[in-house]
C-alpha positions in Angstrom: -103.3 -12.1 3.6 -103.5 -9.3 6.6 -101.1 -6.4 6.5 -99.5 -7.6 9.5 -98.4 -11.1 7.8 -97.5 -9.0 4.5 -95.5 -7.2 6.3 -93.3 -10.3 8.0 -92.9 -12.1 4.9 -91.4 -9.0 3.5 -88.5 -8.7 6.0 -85.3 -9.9 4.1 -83.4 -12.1 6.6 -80.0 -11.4 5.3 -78.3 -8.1 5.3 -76.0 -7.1 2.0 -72.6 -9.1 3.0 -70.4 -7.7 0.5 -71.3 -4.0 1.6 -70.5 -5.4 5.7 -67.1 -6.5 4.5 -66.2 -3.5 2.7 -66.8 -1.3 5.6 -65.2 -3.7 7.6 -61.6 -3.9 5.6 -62.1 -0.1 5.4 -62.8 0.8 8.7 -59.7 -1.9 9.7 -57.3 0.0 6.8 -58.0 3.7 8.4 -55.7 5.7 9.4 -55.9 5.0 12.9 -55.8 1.8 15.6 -57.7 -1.2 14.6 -61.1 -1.1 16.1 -60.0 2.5 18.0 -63.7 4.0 17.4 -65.3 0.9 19.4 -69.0 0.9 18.7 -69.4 3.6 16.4 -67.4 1.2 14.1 -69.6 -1.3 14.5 -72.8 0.7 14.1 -71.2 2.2 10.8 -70.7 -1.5 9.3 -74.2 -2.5 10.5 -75.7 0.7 8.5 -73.6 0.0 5.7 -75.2 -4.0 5.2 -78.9 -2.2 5.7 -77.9 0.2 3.1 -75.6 -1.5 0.9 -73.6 0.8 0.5 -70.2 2.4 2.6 -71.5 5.9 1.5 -74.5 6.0 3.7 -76.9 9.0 4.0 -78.9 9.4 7.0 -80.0 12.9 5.8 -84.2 12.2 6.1 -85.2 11.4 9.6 -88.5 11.4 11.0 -89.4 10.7 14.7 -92.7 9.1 15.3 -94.4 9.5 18.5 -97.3 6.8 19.3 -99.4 7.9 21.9 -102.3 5.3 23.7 -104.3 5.3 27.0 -104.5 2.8 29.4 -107.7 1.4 31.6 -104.9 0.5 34.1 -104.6 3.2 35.6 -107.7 3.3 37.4 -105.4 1.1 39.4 -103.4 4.1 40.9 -99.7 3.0 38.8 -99.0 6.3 37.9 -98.7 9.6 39.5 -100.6 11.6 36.5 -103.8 11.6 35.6 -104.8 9.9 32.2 -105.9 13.4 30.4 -102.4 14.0 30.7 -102.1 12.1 27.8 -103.6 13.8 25.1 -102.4 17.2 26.2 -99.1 16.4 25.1 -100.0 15.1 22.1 -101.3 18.4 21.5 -98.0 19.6 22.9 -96.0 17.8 19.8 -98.2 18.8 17.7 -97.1 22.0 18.3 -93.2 21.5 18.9 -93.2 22.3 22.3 -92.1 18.8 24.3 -88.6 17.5 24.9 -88.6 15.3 21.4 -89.7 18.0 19.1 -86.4 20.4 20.5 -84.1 17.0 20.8 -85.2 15.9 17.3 -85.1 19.1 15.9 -81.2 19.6 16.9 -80.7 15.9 15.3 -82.2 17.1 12.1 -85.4 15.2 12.4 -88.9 15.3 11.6 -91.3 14.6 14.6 -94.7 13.4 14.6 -97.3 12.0 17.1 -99.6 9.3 16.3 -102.8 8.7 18.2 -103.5 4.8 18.3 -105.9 5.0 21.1 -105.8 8.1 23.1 -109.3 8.5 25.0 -109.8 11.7 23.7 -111.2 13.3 20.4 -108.4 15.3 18.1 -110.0 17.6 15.2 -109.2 15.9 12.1 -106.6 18.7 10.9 -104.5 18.3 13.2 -101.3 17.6 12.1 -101.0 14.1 14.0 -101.4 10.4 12.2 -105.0 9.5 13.1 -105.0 5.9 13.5 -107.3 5.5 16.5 -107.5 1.6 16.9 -110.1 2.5 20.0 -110.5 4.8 23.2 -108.1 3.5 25.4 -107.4 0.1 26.6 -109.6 -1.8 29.2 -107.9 -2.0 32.8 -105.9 -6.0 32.1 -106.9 -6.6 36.5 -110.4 -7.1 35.0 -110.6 -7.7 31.3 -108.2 -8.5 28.8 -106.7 -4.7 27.6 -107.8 -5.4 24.1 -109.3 -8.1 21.7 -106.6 -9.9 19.6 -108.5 -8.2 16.1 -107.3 -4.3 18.0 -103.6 -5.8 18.8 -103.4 -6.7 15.0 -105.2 -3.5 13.9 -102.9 -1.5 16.5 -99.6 -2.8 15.1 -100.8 -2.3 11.6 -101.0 1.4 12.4 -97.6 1.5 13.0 -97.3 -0.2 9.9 -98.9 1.8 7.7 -97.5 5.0 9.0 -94.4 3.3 7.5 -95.9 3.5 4.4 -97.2 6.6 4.2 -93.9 8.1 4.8 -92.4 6.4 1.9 -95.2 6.7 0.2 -93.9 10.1 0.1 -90.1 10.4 -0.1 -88.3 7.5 0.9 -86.7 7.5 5.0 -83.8 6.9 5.3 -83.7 6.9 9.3 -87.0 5.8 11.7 -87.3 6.7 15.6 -89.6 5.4 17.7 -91.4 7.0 20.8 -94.1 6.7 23.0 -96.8 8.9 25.2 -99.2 7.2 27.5 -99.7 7.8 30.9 -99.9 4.4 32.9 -97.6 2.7 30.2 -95.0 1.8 32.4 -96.9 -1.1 33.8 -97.8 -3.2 30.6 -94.5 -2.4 29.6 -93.3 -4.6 32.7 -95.9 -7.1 32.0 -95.0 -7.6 28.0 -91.1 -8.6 29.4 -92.6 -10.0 32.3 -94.9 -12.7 30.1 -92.0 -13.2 27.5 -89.0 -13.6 30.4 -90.6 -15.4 33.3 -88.6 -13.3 35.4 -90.5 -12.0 38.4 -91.9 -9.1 38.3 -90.8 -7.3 41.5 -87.1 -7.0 39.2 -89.2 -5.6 35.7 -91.1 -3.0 37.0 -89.8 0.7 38.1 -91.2 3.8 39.0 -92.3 5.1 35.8 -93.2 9.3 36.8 -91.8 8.6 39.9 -94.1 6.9 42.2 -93.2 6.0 45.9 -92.5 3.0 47.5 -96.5 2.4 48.7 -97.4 2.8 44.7 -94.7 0.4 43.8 -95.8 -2.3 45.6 -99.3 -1.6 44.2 -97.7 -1.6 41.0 -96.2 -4.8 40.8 -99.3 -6.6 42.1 -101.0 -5.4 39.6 -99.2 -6.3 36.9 -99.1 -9.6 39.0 -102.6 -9.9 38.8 -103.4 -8.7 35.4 -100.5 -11.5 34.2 -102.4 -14.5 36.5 -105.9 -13.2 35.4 -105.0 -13.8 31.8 -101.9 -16.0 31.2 -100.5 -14.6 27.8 -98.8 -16.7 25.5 -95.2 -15.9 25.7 -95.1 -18.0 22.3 -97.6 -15.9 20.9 -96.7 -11.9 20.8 -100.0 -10.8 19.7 -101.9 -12.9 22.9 -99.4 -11.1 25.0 -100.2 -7.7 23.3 -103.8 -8.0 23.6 -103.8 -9.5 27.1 -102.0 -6.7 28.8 -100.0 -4.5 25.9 -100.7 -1.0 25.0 -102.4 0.4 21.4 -99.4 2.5 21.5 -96.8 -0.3 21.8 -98.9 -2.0 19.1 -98.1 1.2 17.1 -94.7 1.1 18.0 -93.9 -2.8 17.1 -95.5 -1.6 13.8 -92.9 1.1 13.0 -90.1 -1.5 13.3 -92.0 -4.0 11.5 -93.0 -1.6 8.5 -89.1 -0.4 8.4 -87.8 -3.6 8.4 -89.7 -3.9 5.9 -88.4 -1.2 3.8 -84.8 -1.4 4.7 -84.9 1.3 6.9 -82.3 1.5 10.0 -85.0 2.4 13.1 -83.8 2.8 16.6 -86.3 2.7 19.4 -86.3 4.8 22.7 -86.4 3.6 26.2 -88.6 1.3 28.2 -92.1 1.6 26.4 -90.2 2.1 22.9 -88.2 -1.3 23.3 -91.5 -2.9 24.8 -92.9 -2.2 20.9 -89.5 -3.8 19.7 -89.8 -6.4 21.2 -93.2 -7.6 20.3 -91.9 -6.8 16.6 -89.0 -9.0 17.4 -91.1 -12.0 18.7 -93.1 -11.9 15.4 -90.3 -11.3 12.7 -86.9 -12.2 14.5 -85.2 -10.8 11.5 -86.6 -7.4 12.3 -83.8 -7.2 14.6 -81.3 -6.8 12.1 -83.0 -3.3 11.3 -83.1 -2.5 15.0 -81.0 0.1 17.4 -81.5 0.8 20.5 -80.9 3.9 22.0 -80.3 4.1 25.3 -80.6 2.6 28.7 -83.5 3.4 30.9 -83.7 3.8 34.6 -87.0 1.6 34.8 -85.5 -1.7 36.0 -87.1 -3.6 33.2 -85.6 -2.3 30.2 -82.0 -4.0 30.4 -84.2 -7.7 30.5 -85.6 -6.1 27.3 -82.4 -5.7 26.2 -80.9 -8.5 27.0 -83.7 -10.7 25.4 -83.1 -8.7 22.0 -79.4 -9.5 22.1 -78.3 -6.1 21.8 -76.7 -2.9 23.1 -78.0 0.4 23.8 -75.8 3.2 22.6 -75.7 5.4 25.8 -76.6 5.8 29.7 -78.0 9.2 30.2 -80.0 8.3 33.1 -83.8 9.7 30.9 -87.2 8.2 31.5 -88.5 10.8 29.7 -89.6 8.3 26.8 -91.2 10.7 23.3 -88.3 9.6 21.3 -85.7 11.8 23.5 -83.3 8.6 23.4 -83.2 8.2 19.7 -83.6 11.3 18.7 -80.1 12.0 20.5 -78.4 8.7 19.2 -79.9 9.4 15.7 -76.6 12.0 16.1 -74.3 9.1 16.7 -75.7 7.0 14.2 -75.3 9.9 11.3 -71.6 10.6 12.8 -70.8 6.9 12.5 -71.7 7.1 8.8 -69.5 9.8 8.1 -66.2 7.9 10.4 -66.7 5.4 7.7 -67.0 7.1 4.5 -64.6 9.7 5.7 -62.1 8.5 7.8 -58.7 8.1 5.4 -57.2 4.9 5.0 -53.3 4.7 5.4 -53.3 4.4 1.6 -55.2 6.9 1.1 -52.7 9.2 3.0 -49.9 7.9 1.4 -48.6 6.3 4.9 -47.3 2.9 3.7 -45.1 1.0 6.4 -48.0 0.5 9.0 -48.5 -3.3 9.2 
């Protein structure tokens, strides 16, 4: 049996019950409104099930970064060049981009992963090297991968899991990305699961104008007619006109959900990896947060498709892991509202109905 299908059949479907309706009474006996805390409440009793416990401790959390080329953009859908790429992998690697300051301040560890950056990194460096290949293929000719480098790019991600625990066990997961071009198979993965037409999926990504746009979409219009993914089959739809980095990326949520870990995803790209993770393993979802909303048009179909809420509306399209790494904040403060938050008899106020 593959990683991939180990992994799957080790998702537990059903979250601890008893430990939801604990933090439920307790968070309904504080000393305070009913429901007064409005999400943050609801995040605490969701951490509580994964954990099992109303004492949850969010105190090791690592950020990983998957990074991936794309043959795509030989197309002209982004406004950087490609070597952009692994620059800033070089860049996390020495705690110099937005996630390694944002994570930082959250109490996070942050790490880059190459899954198929088209460039060579010396072996020391202190990345995970899990180099499925060099890039993908441009999807308006070829298919951007085979189905055997999907499967070996999401069991990356999977076995990053591992090695973490390997190690000392995580008791938070974020998930970022880094790969110029991404943007557009991004739009293509919602685009092949939704149906919805892809003139209301697909943004700006770096900020292209309205003549690169319109390239844009047709495009990802042509790479989807070209090759007709399976929206029944997430890893056709990976391989067809996905990213090794979103393979990497549906691999971290798999591998958590795996473990038991809480893992909250980023923005567009991020969610794109959640969602093929989600189309495999549907219970993966009970592991999943999502961070915030995006400005790429795409992402709230994402969400919406996943059937959940992201935490904030900053306006970033930053992508790295920004977008968790600042709700990873929220998600530790909501463990703490629970376990800490009084109850009325626990302040000796006893006429409060």
């Amino acid at each position: 049996m593959s990683l991939l299908d180990q992994t799957i059949l080790s998702i537990d479907e059903t979250l601890d019950e008893d430990a939801f309706h604990s933090a439920k009474e307790r968070l309904a006996n504080q000393a305070k409104p009913v429901g007064s805390l409005g999400i943050m409440e609801d995040i605490s009793a969701r951490l509580a099930a994964i954990k099992g416990t109303i004492n949850v401790n969010l105190s090791n959390k690592r950020i990983i970064t998957c990074a991936g080329d794309h043959g795509v953009t030989q197309e002209g859908v982004s406004l950087f060049p490609a070597d952009v790429t692994p620059q800033m992998v070089y860049n996390f690697a020495n705690n110099g981009a937005s996630v390694n300051v944002i994570g930082k301040h959250a109490g996070a560890i942050v790490k880059a992963a190459d899954i198929g950056v088209n460039h060579d990194f010396a072996p020391d460096l202190p990345i995970f090297h899990k180099k499925v290949r060099y890039g993908t293929a441009n999807f308006t000719k070829e298919p951007a991968m085979t189905r055997a480098e999907a499967i070996l790019s999401i069991e990356a991600g999977i076995e990053i899991v591992n090695e973490l625990e390997a190690l000392e066990p995580v008791d938070l997961l974020g998930t970022g990305d880094m790969g110029i071009g991404n943007t557009t198979p991004s739009s293509a993965i919602i685009a092949a699961f939704s149906g919805i037409e892809v003139e209301k999926l697909t943004g700006r990504g770096t900020g292209i104008d309205d003549k690169s746009l319109k390239n844009k979409i047709n495009v990802i219009k042509k790479g989807l007619a070209l090759h007709k993914p399976d929206p029944h089959d997430p890893v056709d739809v990976l391989s067809k006109v996905g990213g090794l980095e979103i393979g990497g990326l549906a691999g971290l949520v798999l591998g958590a959900a795996a473990r038991g870990i809480p893992v909250i995803c980023d923005g567009f790209i991020s969610t794109a990896g959640a969602l093929i993770a989600c189309e495999l393993a549907p219970a993966a979802k009970n592991y999943l947060f999502v961070s915030h909303k995006s400005v790429e048009t795409g992402h709230r179909f994402m969400h919406k498709r996943l059937g959940l809420e992201p935490l904030i509306d900053l306006k970033f399209r930053l992508g790295e892991g920004t977008g968790a790494a600042l709700c990873m904040e929220l998600l530790d403060l909501s463990t703490r509202i629970l376990a800490d938050i009084k109850t009325f008899e626990e302040v000796g106020i006893n006429d409060v109905q």
